[in-house]
C-alpha positions as CSV (number, residue, x, y, z in Angstrom):
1,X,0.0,0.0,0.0
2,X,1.5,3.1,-0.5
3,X,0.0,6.8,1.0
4,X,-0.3,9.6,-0.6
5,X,-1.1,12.2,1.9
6,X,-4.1,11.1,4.0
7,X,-5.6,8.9,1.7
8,X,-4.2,5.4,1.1
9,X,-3.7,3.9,-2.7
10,X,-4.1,0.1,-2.9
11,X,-3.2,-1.4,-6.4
12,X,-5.1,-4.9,-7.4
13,X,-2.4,-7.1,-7.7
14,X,-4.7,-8.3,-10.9
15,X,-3.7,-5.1,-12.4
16,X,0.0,-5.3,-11.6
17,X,-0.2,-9.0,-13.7
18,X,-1.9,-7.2,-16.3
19,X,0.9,-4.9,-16.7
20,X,3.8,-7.0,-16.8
21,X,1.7,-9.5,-19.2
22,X,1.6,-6.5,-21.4
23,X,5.1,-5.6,-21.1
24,X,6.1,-9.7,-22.1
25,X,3.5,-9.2,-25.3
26,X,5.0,-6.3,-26.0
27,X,8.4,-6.8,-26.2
28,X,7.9,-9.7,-27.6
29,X,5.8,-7.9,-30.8
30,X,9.0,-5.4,-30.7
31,X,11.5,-8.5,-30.9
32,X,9.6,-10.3,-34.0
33,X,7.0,-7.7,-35.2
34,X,9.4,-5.3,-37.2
35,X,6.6,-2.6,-37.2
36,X,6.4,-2.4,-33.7
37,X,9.2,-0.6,-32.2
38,X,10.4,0.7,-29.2
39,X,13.9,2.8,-27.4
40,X,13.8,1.0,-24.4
41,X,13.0,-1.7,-21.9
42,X,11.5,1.2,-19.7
43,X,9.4,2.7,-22.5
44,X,8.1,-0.4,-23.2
45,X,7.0,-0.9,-19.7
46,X,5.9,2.9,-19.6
47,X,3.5,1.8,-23.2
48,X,2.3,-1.0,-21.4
49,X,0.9,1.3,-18.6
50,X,-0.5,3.3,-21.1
51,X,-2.0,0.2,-23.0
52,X,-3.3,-1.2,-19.7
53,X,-5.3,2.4,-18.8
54,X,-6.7,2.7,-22.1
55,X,-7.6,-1.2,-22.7
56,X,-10.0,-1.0,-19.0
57,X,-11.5,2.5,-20.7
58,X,-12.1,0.6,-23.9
59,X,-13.3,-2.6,-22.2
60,X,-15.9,-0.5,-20.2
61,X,-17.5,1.6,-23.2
62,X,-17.6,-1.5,-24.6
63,X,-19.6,-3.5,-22.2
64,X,-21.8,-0.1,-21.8
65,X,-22.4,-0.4,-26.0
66,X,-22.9,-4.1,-25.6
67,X,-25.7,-3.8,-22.7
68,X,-27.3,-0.9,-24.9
69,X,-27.2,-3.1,-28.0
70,X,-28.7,-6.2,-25.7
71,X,-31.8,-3.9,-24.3
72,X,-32.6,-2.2,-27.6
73,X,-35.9,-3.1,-28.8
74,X,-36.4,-1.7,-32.3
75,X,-34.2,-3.0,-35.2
76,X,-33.2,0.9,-35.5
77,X,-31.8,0.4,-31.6
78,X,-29.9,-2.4,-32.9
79,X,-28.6,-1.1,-35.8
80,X,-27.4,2.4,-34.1
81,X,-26.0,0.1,-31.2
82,X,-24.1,-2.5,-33.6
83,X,-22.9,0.8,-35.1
84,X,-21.6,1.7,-31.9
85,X,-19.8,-0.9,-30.8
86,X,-18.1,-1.3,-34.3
87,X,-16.6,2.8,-34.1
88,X,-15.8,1.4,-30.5
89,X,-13.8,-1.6,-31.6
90,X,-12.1,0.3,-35.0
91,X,-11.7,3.4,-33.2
92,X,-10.0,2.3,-30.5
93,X,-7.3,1.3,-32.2
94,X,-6.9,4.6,-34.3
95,X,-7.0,6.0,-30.5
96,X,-4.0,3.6,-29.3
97,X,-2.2,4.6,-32.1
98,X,-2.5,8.7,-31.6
99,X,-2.0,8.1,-27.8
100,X,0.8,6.3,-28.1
101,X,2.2,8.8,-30.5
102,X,1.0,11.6,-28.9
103,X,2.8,10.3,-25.0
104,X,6.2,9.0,-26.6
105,X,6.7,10.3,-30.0
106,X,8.9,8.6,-32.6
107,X,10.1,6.5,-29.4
108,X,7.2,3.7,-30.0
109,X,5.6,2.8,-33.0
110,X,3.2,-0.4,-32.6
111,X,3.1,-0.1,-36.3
112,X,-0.4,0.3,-38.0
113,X,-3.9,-0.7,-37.9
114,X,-3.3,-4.4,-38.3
115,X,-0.3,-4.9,-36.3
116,X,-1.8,-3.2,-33.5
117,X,-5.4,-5.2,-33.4
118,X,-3.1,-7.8,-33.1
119,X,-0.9,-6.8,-30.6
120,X,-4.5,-5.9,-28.7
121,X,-5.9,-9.1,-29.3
122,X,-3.0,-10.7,-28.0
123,X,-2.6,-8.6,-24.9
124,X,-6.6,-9.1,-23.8
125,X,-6.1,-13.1,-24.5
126,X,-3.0,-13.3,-22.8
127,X,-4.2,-11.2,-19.6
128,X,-7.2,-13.4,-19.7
129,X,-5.1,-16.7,-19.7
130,X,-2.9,-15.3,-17.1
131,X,-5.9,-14.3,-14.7
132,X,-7.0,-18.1,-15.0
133,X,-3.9,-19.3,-14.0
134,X,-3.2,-16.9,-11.4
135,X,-6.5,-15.7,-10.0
136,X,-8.9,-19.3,-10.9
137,X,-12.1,-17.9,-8.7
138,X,-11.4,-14.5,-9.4
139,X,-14.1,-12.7,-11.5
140,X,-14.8,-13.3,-14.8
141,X,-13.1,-11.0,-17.7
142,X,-14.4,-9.4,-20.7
143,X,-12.7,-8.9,-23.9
């Protein structure tokens, strides 16, 4: 636990798992994936941070669009919810990409639009592997 003034910050050790997963994934993408490119062991672990903060945003609009597409009752609902959920997955990626270039420059490139659904994919289906292993009646995770 660590305390910043008063208050007291605890860190799920899930989320500490997530992180270093990432950081394996991702150096190994930057070791065989010549698109995906990185300075440094620390901004590599510094991008996986960043991946693992955006990844939980994207994970929760996600399950928001996929509740809304569930209770929609009109096929217009549907439609305007499927629609969602698809700007949600393509544009999240775009996002990663100017995030990434935006925090650390020509330091990290995770390539383009392909290499980095991949690299995504591969992060959420390790992290979920991992959780198995590590946490077995932990609570179930979305991807």
């Amino acid at each position: 636990m660590h305390t910043v003034g008063r208050s007291a910050v605890r860190v799920d050790p899930a989320d500490v798992v997530d992180v270093l997963v990432y950081v394996v994934v991702l150096n190994l993408a930057i070791e065989y994936v010549p698109s995906v490119i990185s300075e440094g062991f620390t901004l590599s672990l510094l991008t996986a941070v960043l991946l693992k903060l955006v990844l939980e945003l994207v994970v929760v609009v996600k399950g928001r669009v996929v509740a809304r597409f569930r209770q929609a009752r009109t096929r217009g609902g549907r439609i305007v919810a499927g629609a969602a959920l698809w700007l949600v997955a393509v544009g999240s990626k775009f996002a990663v990409l100017e995030l990434v270039d935006l925090v650390f420059g020509d330091s990290v490139e995770l390539g383009g639009f392909f290499s980095v659904t991949l690299l995504i994919v591969v992060l959420l289906v390790s992290r979920r592997l991992v959780r198995r292993v590590l946490f077995p009646d932990g609570p179930s995770l979305t991807i």
